[in-house]
N, C-alpha and C positions, 0 to 999 in steps of 0.2 A: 318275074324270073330274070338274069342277067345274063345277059349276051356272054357269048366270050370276050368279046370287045370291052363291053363294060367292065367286066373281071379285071382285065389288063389294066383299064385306064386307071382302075383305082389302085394298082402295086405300080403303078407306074405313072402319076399324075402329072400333065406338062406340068414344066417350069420347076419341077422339084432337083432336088441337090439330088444325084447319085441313081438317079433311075433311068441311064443311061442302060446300066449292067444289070437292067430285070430283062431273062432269056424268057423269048417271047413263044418257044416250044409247048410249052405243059398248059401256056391260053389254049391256043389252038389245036387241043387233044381234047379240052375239056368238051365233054359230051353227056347225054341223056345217065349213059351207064358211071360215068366217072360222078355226076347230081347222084345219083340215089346207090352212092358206095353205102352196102353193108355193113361193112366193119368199122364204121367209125364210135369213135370217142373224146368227140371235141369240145373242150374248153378251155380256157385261159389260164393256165397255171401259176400261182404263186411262186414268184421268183425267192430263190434260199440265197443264193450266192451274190444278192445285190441289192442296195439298201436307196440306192439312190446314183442319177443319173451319172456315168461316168462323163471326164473330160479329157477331151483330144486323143477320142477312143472311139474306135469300129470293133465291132463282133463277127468272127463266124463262129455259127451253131451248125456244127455235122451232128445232125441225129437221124434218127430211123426215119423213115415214112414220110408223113406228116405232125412228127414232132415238134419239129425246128420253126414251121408255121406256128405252134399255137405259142412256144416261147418266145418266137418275134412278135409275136401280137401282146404277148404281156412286157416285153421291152419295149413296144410301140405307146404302151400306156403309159411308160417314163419316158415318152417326148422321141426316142428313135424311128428311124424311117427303115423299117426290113425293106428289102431288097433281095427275092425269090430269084437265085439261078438256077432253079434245075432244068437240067439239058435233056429229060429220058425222051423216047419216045412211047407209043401203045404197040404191043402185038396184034396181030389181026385176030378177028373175032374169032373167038373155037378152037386157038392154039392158048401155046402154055409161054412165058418170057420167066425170065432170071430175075427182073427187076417191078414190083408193084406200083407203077407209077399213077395207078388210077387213084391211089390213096391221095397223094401230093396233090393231082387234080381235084381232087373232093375238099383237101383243106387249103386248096387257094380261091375257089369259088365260096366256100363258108366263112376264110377268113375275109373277102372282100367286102360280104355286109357286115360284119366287126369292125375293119377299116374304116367303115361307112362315116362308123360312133365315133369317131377319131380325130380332134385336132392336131397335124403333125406339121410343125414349122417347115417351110419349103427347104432348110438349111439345116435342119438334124440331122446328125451322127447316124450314119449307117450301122444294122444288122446284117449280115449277108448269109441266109437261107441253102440250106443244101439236106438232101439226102445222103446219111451213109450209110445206104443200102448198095446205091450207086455201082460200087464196083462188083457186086456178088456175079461172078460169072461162071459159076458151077452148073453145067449144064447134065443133066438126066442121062438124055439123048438128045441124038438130032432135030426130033421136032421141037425143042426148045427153043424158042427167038432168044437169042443173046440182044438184048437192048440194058447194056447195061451202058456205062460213061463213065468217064473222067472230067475233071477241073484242070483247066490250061489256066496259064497265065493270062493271055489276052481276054479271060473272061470274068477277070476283075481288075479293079485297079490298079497299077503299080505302085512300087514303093515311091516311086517321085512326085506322081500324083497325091498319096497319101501326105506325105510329105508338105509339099505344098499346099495342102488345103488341109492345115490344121494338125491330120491324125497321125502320130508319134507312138500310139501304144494301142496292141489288139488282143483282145481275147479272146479266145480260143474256147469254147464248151464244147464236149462230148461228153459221150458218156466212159471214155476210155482212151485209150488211144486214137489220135484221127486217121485215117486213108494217109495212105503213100503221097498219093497227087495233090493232097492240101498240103501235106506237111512240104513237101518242093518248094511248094508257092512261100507258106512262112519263112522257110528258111530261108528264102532269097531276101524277104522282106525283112529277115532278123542282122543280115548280112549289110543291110542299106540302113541300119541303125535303128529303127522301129522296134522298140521292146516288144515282146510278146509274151502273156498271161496265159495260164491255163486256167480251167474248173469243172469238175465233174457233174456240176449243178448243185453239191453241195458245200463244197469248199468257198472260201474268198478265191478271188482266183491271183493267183501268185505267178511271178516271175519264173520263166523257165526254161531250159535250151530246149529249142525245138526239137534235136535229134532226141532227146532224152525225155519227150516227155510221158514215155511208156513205165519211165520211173515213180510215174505218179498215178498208178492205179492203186484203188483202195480195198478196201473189206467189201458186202453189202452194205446200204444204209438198213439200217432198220426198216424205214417205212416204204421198202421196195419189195 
């Protein structure tokens, strides 16, 4: 069974490129209850929207829960290094919170034996990890714990950082539109000359202005 420690070392392995910005929160949640999450349904999904590895390109994937984990683990098999920021916290035992963070604890503790199977170059191109559940702050009542969060700038890398180390173009997956708080972040990095791509997971993902890119929701897919 894996520490929490052990969990970390392995999204977070010395000496690697970019795992400076794995938030070390959601390790040291991970517990007995967060191992034996009920609800899951994990495996490694087939990527649509990507055929092969891109270059001088970072990902962020805002998806629910622990989605974003199993798609960084099937972009980990094309040679990328995911990089887990989620920031939530747990509500205390017996209460009710806005935000399901136990799920993210269950698929960073599952995807770290997947990691395990993993050769990943110390210097591969970043995925960066997020929940966008994240902001749901619609609270019942009172007894609700609000732990919900936001993405600040200081908890990824900036656009001069990217910059200088190679990455010039990012993509963006959701399933829709992203959160407020990432789109800030792009648009400052779109501002800094860094293209930025969209894809709903089924599209190629194409060029896009950040503000606009609620211009780009589609039908259902069929196989959803």
């Amino acid at each position: 069974m894996l520490t929490n420690r052990e969990v970390y070392k392995i999204w977070a392995p010395a000496g690697a490129k970019w795992v400076d910005w794995v938030r070390p929160v959601p390790f040291v949640e991970i517990k007995d209850y967060s191992k034996s999450y009920k609800f899951s349904n994990l495996s490694i999904p087939k990527l649509i929207y990507l055929s092969e590895l891109p270059e001088n390109t970072a990902i962020f994937l805002d998806l629910p829960g622990y989605d974003a984990i199993k798609e960084g683990l099937a972009l980990a098999r094309f040679g990328m290094r995911p990089i887990p920021i989620y920031n939530g916290t747990n509500e205390q035992v017996g209460s009710r919170a806005t935000v399901d963070n136990h799920a993210v604890e269950f698929g960073l503790w599952w995807g770290a034996k997947e990691l395990q199977k993993m050769q990943i170059k110390e210097d591969a191109l970043p995925v960066f990890l997020l929940d966008s559940n994240r902001v749901d702050r619609y609270k019942m009542s009172v007894t609700v714990f609000d732990n919900s969060w936001d993405i600040y700038p200081q908890d990824v890398p900036s656009a001069e950082y990217f910059l200088n180390n190679g990455i010039n173009k990012i993509i963006l997956r959701t399933k829709d539109e992203a959160n407020v708080d990432l789109k800030k972040i792009l648009y400052k990095y779109q501002e800094a000359g860094i293209k930025i791509y969209y894809t709903d997971g089924y599209i190629e993902p194409v060029e896009a202005d950040v503000l606009k890119i609620k211009t780009l929701k589609r039908a259902p897919h069929k196989d959803e």
